[in-house]
C-alpha positions as CSV (number, residue, x, y, z in Angstrom):
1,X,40.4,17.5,54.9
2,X,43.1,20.1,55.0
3,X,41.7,23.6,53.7
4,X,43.4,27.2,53.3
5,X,41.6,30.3,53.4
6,X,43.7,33.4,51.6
7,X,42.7,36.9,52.3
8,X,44.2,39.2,50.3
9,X,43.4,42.3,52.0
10,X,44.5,46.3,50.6
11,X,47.1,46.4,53.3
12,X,47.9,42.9,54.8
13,X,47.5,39.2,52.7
14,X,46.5,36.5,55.3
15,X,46.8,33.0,55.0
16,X,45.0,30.3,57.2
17,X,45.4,26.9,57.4
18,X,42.7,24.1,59.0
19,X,41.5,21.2,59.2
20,X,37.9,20.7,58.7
21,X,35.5,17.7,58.7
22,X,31.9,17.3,59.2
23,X,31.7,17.6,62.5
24,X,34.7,20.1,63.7
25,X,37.2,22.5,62.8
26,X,40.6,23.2,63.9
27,X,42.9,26.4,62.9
28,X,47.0,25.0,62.2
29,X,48.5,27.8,61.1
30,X,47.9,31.8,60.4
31,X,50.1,33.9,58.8
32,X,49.7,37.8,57.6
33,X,52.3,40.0,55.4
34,X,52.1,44.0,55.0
35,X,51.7,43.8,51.3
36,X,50.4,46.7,51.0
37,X,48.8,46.2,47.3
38,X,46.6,49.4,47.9
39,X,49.5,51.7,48.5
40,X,49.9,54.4,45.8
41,X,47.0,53.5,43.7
42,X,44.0,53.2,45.9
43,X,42.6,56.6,45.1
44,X,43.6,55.9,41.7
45,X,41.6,52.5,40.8
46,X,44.7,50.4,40.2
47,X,47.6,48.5,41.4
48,X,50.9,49.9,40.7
49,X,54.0,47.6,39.4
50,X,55.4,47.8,42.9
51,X,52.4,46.8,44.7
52,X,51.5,43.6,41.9
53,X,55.2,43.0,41.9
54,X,55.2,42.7,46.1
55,X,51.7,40.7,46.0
56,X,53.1,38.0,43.6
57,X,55.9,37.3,45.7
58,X,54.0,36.9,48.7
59,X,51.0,34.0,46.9
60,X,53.9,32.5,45.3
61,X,55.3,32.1,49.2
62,X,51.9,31.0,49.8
63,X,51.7,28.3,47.4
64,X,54.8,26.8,48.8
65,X,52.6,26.3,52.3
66,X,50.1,24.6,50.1
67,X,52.3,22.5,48.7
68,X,54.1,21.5,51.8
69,X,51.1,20.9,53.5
70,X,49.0,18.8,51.1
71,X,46.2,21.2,51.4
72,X,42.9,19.6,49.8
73,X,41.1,23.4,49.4
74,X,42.5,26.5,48.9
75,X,39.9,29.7,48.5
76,X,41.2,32.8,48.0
77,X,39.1,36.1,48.4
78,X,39.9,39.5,47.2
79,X,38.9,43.0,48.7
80,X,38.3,46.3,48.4
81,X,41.6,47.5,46.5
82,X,41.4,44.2,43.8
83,X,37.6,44.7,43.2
84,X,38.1,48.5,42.3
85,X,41.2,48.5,40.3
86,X,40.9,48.8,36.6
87,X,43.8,46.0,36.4
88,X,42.0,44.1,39.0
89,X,40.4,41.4,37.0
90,X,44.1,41.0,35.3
91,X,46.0,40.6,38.5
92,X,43.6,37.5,39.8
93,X,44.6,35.8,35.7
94,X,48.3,36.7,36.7
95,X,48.2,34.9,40.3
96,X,46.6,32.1,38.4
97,X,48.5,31.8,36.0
98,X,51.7,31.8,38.1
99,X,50.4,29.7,41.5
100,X,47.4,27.9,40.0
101,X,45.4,29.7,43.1
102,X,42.2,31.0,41.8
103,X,41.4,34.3,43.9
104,X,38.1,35.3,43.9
105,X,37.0,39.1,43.8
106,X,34.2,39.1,46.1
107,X,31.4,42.3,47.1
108,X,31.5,44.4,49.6
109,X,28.4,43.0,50.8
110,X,29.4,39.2,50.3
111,X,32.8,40.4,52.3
112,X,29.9,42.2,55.2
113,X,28.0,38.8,55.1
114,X,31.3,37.0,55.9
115,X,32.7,39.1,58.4
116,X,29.2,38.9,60.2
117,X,29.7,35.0,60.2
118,X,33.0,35.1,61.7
119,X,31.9,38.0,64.6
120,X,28.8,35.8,65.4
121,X,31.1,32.4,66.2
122,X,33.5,34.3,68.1
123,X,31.5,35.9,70.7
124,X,27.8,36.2,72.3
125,X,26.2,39.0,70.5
126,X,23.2,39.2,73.7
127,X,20.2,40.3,72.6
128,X,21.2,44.2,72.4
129,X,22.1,45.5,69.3
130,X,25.8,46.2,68.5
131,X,27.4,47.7,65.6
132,X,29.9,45.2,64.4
133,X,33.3,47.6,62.7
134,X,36.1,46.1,60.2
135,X,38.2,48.6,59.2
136,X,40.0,48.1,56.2
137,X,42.7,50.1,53.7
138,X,40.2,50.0,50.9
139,X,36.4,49.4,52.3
140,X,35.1,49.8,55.6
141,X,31.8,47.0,56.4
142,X,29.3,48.0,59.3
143,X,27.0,45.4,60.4
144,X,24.2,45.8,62.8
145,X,23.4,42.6,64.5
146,X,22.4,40.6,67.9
147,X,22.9,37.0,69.0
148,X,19.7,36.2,66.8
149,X,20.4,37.9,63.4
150,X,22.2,40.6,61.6
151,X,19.5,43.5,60.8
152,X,21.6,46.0,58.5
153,X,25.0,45.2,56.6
154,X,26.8,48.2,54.6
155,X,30.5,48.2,53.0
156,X,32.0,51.5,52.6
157,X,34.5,52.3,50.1
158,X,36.4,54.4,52.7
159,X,39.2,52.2,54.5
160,X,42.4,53.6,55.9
161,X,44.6,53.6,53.4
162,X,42.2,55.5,51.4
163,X,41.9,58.1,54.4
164,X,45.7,58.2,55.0
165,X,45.9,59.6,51.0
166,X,43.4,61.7,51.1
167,X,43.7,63.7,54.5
168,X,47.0,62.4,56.4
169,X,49.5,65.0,55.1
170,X,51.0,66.3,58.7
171,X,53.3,64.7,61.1
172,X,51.1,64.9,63.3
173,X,48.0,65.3,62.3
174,X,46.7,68.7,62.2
175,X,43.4,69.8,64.0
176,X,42.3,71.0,60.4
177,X,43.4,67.2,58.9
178,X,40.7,66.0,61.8
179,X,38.3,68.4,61.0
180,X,38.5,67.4,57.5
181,X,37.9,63.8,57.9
182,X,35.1,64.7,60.0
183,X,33.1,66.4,56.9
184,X,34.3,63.2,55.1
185,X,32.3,60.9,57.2
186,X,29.1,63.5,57.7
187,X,29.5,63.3,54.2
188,X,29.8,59.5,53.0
189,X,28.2,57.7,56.1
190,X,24.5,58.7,55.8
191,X,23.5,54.9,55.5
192,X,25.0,54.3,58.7
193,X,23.0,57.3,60.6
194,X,19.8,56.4,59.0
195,X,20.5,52.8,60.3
196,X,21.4,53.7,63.6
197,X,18.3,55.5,64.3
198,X,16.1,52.9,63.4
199,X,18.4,50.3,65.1
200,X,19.9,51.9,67.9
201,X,23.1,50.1,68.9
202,X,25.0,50.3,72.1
203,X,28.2,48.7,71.7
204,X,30.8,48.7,69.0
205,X,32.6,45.2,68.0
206,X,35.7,46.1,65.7
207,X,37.9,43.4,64.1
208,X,41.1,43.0,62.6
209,X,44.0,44.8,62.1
210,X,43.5,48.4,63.4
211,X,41.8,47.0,66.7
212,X,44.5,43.9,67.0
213,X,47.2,46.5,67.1
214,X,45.1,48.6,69.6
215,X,44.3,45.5,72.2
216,X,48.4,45.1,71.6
217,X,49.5,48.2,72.5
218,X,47.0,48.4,75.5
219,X,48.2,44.6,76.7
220,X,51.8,46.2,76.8
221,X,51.3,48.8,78.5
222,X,49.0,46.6,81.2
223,X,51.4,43.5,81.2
224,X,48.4,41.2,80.1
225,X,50.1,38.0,78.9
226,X,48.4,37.3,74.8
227,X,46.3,34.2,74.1
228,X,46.5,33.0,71.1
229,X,43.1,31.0,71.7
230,X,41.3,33.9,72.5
231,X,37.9,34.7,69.9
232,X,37.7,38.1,72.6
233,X,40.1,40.1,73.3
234,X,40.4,42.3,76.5
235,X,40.6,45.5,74.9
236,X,37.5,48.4,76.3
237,X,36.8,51.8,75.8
238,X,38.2,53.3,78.0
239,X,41.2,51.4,77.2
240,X,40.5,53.0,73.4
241,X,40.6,57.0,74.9
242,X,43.4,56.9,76.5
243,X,45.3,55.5,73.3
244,X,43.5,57.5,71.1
245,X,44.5,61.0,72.7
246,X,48.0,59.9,72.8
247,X,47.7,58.3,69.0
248,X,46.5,61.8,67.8
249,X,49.4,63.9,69.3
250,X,52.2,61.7,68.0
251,X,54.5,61.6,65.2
252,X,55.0,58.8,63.1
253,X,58.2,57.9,64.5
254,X,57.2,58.4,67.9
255,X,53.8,56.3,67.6
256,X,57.0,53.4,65.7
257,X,58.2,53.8,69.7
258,X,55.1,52.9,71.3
259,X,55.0,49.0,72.6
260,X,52.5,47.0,70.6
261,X,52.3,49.1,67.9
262,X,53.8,47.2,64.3
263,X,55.2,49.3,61.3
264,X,52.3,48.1,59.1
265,X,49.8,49.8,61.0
266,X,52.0,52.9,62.0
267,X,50.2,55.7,59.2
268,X,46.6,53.9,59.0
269,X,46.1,53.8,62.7
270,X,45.6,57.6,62.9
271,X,42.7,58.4,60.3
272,X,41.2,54.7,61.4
273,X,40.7,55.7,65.3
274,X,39.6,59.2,64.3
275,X,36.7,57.0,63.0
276,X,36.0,54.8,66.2
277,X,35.7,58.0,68.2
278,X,33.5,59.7,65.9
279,X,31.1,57.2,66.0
280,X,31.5,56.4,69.7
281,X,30.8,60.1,70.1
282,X,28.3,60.6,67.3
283,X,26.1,57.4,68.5
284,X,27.5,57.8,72.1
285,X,28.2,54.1,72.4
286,X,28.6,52.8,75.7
287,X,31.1,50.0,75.3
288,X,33.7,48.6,73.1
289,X,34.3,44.9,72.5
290,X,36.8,43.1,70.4
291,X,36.7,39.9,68.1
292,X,39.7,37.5,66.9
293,X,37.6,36.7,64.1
294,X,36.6,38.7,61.3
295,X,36.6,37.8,57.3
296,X,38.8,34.6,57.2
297,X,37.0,32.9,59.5
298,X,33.6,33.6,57.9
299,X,34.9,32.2,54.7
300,X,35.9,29.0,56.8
301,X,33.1,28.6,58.9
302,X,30.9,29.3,55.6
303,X,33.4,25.9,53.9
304,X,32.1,23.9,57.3
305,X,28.4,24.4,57.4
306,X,29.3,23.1,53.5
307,X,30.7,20.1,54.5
308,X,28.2,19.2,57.2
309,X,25.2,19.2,54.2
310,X,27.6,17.0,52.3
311,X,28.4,19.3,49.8
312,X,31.8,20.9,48.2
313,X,31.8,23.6,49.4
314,X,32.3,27.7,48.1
315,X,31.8,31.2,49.2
């Protein structure tokens, strides 16, 4: 059967296409757009006019693909910005209402739990502890897992674009803007730290887009050829600091010029790897690794194991 997963993220809607069956899976098609339905109205609990008018446009795209495809199985997740705004719950009626896809507003641990799933069939965790990173506009989940189970799972309410608002005012940032954000997370990660000392982790796994972007621009600049089949991508830390300290010293146009980098990531890249090398330098972590899969995949490797027990499956 033909399924599509829809992720519709605070900055970027995805939309995946497979086919599944009892036995195998097999990814067709994969599409993002910079919606951006966060933008504005993050800080503020809701989603401005401009933001629900872009989103609509975009599903209704969507539901042409499902159409033209004969899709059996659409689910649809919503994130941090839907599940906080106070017209939320009013936006998922709309897109209903309009495309007949039924969006669900899922938890931040639920969207932890999936993002775990997809990490875990992407790479060999080992038996060391690594903290697994998605950075998002809206939420932030840390996970705390090896190849044999996840042992803490946290979602954060503290993504990029929220960060961008908040501190990002100067083009560049400013040395007190960095300061700033470092009192933030002193402040609002003390699950994490407590975590970390009873779990000790080693290595930091990020997904999605902030680290897609990153292993893009340091691809460029190495003249590594992409893979599309990759579920690891080649991307270090010592690849991350030299990026960073050039990120960090740049203006927004000037981090536009940079190969690899894509206008939807331009502003949230800053305040998001001011994060990465806190905690690399707060837990000195001693290697960075890089997963393809993240959310979306969870939610379709969470429809397969369905299938396999014979039942219709759901998140």
């Amino acid at each position: 059967m033909k399924v599509a997963v829809i992720d519709l993220g605070t900055n970027t809607f995805h939309f995946m296409e497979a086919e599944v069956s009892a036995a195998a899976y097999s990814i067709l098609y994969k599409e993002r757009v910079p919606v951006k339905i966060g933008e504005k109205g993050i800080n503020k609990d809701e989603i401005t006019p401009e933001a629900w008018g872009r989103a609509v446009a975009v599903l209704k795209e969507f539901k042409k693909k499902i159409d033209q495809s004969a899709i059996n199985q659409v689910y649809g997740t919503a994130t941090s910005a839907i599940r906080n705004a106070k017209n939320g719950k009013a936006f998922v009626r709309e897109i209903k209402k309009i495309t007949g896809i039924e969006i669900e507003i899922i938890s931040g641990k639920r969207e932890a739990l999936l993002i775990h799933l997809g990490v875990s069939k992407a790479m060999d965790l080992g038996e060391e502890k690594s903290l697994i990173m998605d950075i998002g506009g809206g939420s932030i989940e840390f996970i705390i897992a090896d190849k044999h189970r996840a042992y803490w799972m946290h979602s954060f309410e503290i993504g990029g674009q929220r960060l961008v608002e908040k501190f990002h005012d100067s083009d560049p940032i400013t040395e007190n803007e960095i300061n700033n954000l470092h009192h933030f997370f002193d402040e609002q990660l003390a699950l994490l730290f407590e975590a970390y000392q009873i779990h000790q982790p080693s290595t930091l796994i990020g997904c999605s887009g902030t680290f897609d972007t990153l292993n893009d621009i340091y691809c460029e600049a190495n003249k590594i050829p992409g893979d599309a089949n990759l579920t690891e991508l080649p991307f270090n830390i010592d690849a991350f600091n030299a990026i960073f300290r050039e990120l960090i010293t740049k203006s927004r146009q000037q981090r536009l010029e940079i190969p690899g980098m894509v206008e939807m990531r331009v502003d949230m890249i800053v305040t998001a790897c001011i994060l990465i090398n806190y905690l690399i330098e707060k837990f000195s972590l001693s290697s960075l690794r890089v997963s393809t899969y993240a959310l979306k995949e969870g939610i379709l490797f969470n429809a397969l194991a369905a299938i396999q027990k014979g039942k219709f499956f759901s998140v």
